[in-house]
C-alpha positions in Angstrom: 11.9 4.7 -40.5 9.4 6.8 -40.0 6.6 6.4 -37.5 3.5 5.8 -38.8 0.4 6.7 -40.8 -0.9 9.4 -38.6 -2.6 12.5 -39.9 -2.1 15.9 -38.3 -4.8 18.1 -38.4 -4.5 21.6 -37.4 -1.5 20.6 -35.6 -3.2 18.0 -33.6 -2.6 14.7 -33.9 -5.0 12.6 -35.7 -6.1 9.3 -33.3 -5.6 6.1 -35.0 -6.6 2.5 -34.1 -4.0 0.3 -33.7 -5.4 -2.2 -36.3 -5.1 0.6 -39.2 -1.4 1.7 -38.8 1.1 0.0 -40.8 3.2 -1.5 -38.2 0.6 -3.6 -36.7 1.0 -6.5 -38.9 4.8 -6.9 -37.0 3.3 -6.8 -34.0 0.5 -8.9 -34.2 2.9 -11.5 -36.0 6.1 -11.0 -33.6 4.5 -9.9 -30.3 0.9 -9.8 -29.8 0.7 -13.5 -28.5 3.4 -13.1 -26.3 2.2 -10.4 -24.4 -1.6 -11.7 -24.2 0.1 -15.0 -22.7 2.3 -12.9 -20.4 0.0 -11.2 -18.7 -2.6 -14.3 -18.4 0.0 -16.0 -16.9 1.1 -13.4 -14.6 -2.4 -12.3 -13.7 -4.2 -16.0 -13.5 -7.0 -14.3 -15.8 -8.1 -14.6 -19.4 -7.6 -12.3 -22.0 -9.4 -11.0 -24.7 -7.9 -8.6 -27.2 -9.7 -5.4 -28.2 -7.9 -3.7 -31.6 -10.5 -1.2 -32.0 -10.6 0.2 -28.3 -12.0 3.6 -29.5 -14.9 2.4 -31.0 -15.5 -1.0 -28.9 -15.2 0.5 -25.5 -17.8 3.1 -26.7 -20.4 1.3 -27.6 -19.6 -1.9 -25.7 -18.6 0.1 -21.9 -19.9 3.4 -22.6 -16.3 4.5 -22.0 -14.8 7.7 -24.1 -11.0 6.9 -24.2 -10.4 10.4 -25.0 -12.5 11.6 -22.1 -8.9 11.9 -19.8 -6.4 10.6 -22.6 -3.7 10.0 -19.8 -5.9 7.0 -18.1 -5.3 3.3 -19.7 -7.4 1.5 -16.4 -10.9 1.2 -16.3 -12.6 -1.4 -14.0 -16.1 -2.8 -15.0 -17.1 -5.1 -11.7 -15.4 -7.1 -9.4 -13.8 -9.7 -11.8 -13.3 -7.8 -15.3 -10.8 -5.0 -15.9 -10.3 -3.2 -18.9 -6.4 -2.3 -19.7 -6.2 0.6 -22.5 -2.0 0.5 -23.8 -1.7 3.6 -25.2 0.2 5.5 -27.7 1.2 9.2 -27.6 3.5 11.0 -30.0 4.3 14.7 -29.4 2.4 14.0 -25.9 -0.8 13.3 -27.9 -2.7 9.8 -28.0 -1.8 9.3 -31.1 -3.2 5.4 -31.3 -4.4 2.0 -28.7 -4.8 -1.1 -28.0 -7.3 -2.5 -25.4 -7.5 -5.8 -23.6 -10.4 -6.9 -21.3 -9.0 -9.1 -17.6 -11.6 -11.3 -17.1 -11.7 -13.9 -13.7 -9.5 -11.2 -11.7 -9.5 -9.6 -8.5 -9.8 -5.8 -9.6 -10.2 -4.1 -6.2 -7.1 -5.7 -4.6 -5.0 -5.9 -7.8 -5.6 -2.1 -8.5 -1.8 -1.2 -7.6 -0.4 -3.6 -9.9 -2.7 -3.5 -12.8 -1.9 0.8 -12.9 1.8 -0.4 -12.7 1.3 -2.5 -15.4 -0.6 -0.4 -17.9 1.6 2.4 -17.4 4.8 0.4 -18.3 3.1 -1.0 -21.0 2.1 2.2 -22.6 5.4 3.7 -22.0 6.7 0.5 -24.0 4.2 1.0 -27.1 5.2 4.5 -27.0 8.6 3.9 -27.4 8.4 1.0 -29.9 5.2 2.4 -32.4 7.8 4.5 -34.5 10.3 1.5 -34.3 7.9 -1.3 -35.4 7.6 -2.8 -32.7 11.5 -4.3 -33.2 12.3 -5.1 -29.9 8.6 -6.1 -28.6 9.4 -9.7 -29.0 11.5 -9.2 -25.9 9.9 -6.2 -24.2 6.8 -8.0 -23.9 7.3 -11.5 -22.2 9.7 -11.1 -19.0 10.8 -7.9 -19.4 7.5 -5.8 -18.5 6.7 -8.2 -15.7 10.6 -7.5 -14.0 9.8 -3.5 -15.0 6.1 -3.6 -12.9 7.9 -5.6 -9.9 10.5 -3.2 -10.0 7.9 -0.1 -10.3 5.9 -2.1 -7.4 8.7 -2.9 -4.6 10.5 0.1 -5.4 8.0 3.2 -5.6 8.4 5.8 -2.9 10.9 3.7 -1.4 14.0 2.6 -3.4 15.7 3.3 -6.3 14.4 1.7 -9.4 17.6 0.8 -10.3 18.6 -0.5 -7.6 15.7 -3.1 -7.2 16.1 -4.4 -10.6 19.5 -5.0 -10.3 18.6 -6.8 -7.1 16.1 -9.0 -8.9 18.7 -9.7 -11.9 20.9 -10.6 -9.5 19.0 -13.5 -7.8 17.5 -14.5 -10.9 21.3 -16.0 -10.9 21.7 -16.7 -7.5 18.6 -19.0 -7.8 20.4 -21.2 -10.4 23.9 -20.9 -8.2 24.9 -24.2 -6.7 27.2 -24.9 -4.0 29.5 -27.7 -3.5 27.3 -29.5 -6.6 23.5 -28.7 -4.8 21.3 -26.0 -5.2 20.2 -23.9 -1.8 18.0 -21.5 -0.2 18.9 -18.2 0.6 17.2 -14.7 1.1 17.3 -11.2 2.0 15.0 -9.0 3.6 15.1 -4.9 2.8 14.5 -2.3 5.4 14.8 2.0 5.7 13.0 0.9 9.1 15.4 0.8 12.4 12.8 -1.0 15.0 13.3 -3.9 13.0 17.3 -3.9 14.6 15.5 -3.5 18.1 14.1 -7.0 18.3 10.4 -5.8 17.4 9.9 -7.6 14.6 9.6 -11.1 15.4 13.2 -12.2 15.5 16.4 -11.2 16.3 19.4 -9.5 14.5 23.1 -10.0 14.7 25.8 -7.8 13.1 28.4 -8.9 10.8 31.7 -8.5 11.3 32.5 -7.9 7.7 29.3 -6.1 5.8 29.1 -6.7 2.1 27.3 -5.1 -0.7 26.0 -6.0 -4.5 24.9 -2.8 -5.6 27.8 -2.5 -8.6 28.8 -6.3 -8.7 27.6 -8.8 -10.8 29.6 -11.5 -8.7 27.7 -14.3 -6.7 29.6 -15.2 -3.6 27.7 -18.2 -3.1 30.0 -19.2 0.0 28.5 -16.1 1.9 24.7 -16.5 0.6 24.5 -19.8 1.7 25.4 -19.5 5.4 21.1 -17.8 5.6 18.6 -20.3 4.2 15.8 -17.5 3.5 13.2 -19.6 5.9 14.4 -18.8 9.4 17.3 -16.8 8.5 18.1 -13.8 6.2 20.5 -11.1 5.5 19.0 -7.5 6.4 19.8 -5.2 3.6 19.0 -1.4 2.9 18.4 0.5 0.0 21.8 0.6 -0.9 22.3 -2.9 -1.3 24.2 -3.6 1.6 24.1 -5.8 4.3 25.3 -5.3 7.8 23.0 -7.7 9.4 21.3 -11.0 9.5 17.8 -11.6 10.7 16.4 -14.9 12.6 13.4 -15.5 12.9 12.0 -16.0 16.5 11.7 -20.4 16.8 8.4 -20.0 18.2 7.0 -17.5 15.2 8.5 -19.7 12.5 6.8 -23.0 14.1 3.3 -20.7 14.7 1.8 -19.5 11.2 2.8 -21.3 7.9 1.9 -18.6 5.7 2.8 -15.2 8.3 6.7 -17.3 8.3 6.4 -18.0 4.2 6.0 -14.6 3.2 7.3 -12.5 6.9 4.1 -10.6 7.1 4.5 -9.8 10.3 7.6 -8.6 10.1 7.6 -6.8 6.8 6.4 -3.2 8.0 5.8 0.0 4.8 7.9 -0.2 2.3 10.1 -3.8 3.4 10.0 -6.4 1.5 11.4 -10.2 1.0 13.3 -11.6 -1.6 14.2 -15.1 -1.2 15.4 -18.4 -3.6 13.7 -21.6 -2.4 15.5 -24.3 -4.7 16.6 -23.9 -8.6 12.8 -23.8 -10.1 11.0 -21.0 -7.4 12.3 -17.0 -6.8 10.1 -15.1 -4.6 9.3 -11.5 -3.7 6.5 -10.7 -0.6 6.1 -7.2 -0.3 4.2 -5.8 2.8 0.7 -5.9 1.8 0.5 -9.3 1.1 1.5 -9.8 -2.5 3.9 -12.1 -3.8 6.1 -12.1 -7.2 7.2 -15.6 -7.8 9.0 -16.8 -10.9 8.4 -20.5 -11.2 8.4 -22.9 -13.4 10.0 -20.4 -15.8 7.1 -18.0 -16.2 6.3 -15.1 -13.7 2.9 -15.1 -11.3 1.7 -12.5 -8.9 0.1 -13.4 -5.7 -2.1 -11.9 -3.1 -2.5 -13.9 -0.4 -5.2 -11.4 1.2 -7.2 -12.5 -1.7 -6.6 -15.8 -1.0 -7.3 -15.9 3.1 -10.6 -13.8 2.3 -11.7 -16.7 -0.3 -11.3 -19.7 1.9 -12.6 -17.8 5.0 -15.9 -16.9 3.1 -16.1 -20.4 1.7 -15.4 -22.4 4.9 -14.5 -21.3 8.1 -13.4 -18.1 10.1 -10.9 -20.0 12.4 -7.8 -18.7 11.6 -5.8 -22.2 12.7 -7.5 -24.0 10.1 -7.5 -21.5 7.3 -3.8 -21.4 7.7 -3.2 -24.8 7.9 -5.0 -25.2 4.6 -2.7 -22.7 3.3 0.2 -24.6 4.1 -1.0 -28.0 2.6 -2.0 -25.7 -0.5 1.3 -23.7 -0.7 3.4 -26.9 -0.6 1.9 -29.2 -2.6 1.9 -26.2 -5.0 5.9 -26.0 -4.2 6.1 -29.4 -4.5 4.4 -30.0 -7.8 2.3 -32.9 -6.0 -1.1 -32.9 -8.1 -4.3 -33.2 -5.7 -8.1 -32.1 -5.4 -9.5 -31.2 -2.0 -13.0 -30.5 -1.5 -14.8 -28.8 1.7 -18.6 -30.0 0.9 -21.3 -27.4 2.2 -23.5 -30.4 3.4 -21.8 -33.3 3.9 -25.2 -36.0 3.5 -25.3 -34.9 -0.1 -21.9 -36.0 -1.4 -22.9 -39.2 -2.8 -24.0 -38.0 -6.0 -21.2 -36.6 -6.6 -18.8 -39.6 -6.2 -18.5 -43.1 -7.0 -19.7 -44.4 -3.2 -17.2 -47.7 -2.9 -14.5 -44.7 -3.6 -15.0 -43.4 0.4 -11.6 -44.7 1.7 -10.9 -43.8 4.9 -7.7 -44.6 6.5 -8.2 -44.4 10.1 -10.8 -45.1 12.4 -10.5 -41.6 14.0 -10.0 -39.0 11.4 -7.2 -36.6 11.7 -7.0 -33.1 11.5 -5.5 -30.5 9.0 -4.2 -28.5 12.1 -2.5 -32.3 13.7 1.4 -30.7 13.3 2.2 -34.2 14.4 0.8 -35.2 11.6 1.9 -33.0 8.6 4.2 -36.2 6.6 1.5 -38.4 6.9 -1.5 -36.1 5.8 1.1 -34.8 2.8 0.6 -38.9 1.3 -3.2 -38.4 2.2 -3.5 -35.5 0.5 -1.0 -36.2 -2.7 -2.7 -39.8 -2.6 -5.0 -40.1 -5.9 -7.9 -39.0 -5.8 -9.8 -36.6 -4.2 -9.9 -35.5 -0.5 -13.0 -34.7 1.1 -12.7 -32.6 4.7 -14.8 -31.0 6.3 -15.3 -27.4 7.4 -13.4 -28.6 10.9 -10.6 -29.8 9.4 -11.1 -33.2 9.4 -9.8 -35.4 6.4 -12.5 -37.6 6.0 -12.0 -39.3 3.1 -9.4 -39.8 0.9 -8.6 -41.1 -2.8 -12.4 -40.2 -3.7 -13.4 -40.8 -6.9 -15.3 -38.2 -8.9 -18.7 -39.0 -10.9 -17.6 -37.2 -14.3 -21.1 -37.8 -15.9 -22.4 -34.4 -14.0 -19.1 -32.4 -15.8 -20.0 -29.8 -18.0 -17.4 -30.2 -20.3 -16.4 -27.5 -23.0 -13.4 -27.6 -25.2 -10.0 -29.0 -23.6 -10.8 -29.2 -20.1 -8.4 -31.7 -17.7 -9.9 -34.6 -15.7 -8.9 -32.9 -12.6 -10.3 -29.5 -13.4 -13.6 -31.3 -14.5 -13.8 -32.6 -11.0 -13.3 -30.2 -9.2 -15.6 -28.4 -11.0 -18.2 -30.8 -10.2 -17.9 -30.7 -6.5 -18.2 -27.0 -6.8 -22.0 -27.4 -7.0 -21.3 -28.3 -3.3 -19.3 -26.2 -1.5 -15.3 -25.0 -2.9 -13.0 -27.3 -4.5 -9.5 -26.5 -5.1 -7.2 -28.1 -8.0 -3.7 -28.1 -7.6 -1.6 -29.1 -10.7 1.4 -31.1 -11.3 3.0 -27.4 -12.8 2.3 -26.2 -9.5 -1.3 -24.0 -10.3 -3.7 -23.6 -7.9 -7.6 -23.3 -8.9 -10.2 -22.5 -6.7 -13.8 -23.2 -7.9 -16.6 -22.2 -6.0 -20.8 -22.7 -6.2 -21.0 -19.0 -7.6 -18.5 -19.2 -9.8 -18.5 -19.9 -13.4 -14.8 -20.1 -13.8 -11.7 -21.1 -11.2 -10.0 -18.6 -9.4 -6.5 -19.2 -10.1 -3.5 -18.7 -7.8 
């Protein structure tokens, strides 16, 4: 079948929008969709569809796409990206398709969004002169697993390597042994100071090493004896494992989110991959970003982003940040569904509320950073309602109520969202979901971050 409905001109090429060629109507109908939701999902970010990049990015960005015809990623401001798939045929652009990233960290999602837009044009490359026949399946999981792949394993390890890896826990996380499901996890290393005991924990040989790298085979007797928390087998790029690593007791009790995704361990090019029960599959690489698969749908996460959020919205004290971290992180793990808001002046919250809604517990009010009192502020905080603490840490009240009459409602917007975006208007509120989503609204934003 022959590609498309190109012209060549003097040997060149002739550039053709997307929209005009014969095979879009396949992909809009089979695949479009899918990859618009795939990378909303794995981005947190809206996305708008642009069919006629050539013209619309001209007169809309001032951008000439065939200015440098080999560059598909073109930032506008802090929160909107522009993503250019391209199409080349006989190493000419031979036709696009644009999407605009809107609500999305650009500067520290740089990496990933390159990854992605060059995996993506490699893939409409490839499937333009096929129609687009195996887009349906290129576009949803697949690209994601290819830019985690690209990410973890550039400069480091072998492609193929890693994405056997990642196929290979995607059935280890449903693996269950003696009738439960269990945590388990591996750290990867080309680093040897991590065997010297300078990384936070300590290592042990053992006596028989294993590896995966051309086996398909779970031994799920051998994965379960690390529980990818405090312990983990130490693999290198080869896939095999001659060690395990435990973390140091007083480290893993320390810092919630430093023990969640090893960041002071993971040095260059290491990086985590751990199961945490049959839903959740992580990957933490060494700058702070995090792969998860949960909930059967795939969601990067930069926790830098996240630390530099919070600590610009209420506090610089490091205890407390984390500790809101953890409450966020679990109840996010969890799936418990809660709203907690961290008012900028705390005499102007009654208009915001319904007053006789002000419960509070205890006399004395506890704090977030109380590790005595972590099960007792998880039913606070998973209580309904919302929780209102203050830039201290103090839960002050709990099971708030929110006055919905001051919501600025607009198409199918939850109760809980419509909250939390109310007590935006006074310092950050932050929306975690039953599915496990966490959205961040602050006083200068008009829409959630989401995490």
């Amino acid at each position: 079948m022959g590609s498309v409905d190109n012209k060549i001109i003097d040997g060149k090429i002739k550039y053709t929008d997307i929209n005009k060629l014969g095979a879009f109507k396949i992909f809009k109908k089979f695949s479009l969709n899918i990859l618009c939701e795939t990378m909303a999902n794995f981005f947190s970010c809206s996305v708008t569809v642009i069919t006629q990049p050539e013209r619309e990015f001209l007169e809309k960005y001032k951008i000439d796409i065939h200015y440098n015809e080999k560059r598909g990623f073109y930032p506008l401001d802090n929160n909107n990206v522009l993503i250019l798939g391209r199409m080349y045929k006989e190493h000419q652009l031979a036709s696009s398709i644009g999407f605009l990233l809107s609500e999305i960290d650009v500067n520290k999602q740089t990496k990933i969004l390159n990854i992605f837009e060059n995996i993506l044009s490699h893939y409409l490359t490839d499937e333009l002169p096929k129609f687009f026949e195996n887009s349906s399946l290129l576009f949803g999981d697949e690209i994601i697993k290819e830019t985690i792949t690209a990410y973890i394993s550039k400069g480091y390890y072998d492609s193929r390597q890693i994405r056997h890896l990642i196929e290979y826990f995607f059935k280890l996380r449903t693996t269950s042994f003696e009738g439960n499901y269990f945590s388990t996890g591996a750290i990867f290393t080309k680093s040897q100071d991590i065997l010297n005991g300078k990384r936070y924990g300590t290592v042990k040989e053992l006596t028989k090493p294993f590896y995966i790298s051309d086996t398909d085979k779970i031994n799920k007797r051998i994965w379960y004896l690390v529980d990818g928390k405090t312990s983990f087998f130490l693999g290198n790029k080869n896939l095999c494992f001659n060690n395990i690593f435990i973390l140091d007791n007083e480290y893993s009790k320390s810092n919630f989110l430093e023990t969640h995704s090893l960041a002071l361990t993971l040095k260059g090019g290491d990086f985590l991959i751990k199961v945490e029960n049959e839903k959740l599959l992580s990957i933490c690489s060494s700058d702070g970003s995090e792969f998860i698969f949960f909930e059967n749908q795939w969601r990067y996460r930069n926790y830098s982003v996240l630390k530099d959020l919070l600590s610009s919205n209420i506090t610089f004290d490091e205890e407390i940040i984390n500790s809101i971290l953890f409450y966020l992180l679990s109840c996010s793990k969890k799936q418990h569904s809660t709203i907690l808001w961290f008012p900028e002046n705390l005499e102007d919250i009654d208009q915001y509320i319904n007053i006789k809604t002000k419960n509070s517990f205890l006399k004395e009010s506890i704090c977030i950073t109380d590790k005595q009192s972590i099960n007792h502020l998880f039913r606070c905080l998973s209580s309904d309602g919302v929780s209102i603490i203050d830039k201290s840490g103090n839960v002050l009240y709990i099971g708030v109520v929110v006055n919905l009459e001051k919501a600025k409602i607009s198409g199918i917007t939850g109760t809980g969202e419509s909250a939390a975006s109310v007590l935006s208007s006074n310092g950050i509120s932050i929306k975690i979901s039953s599915d496990g989503l966490i959205k961040i609204f602050t006083k200068n934003s008009e829409t959630p971050y989401y995490f």
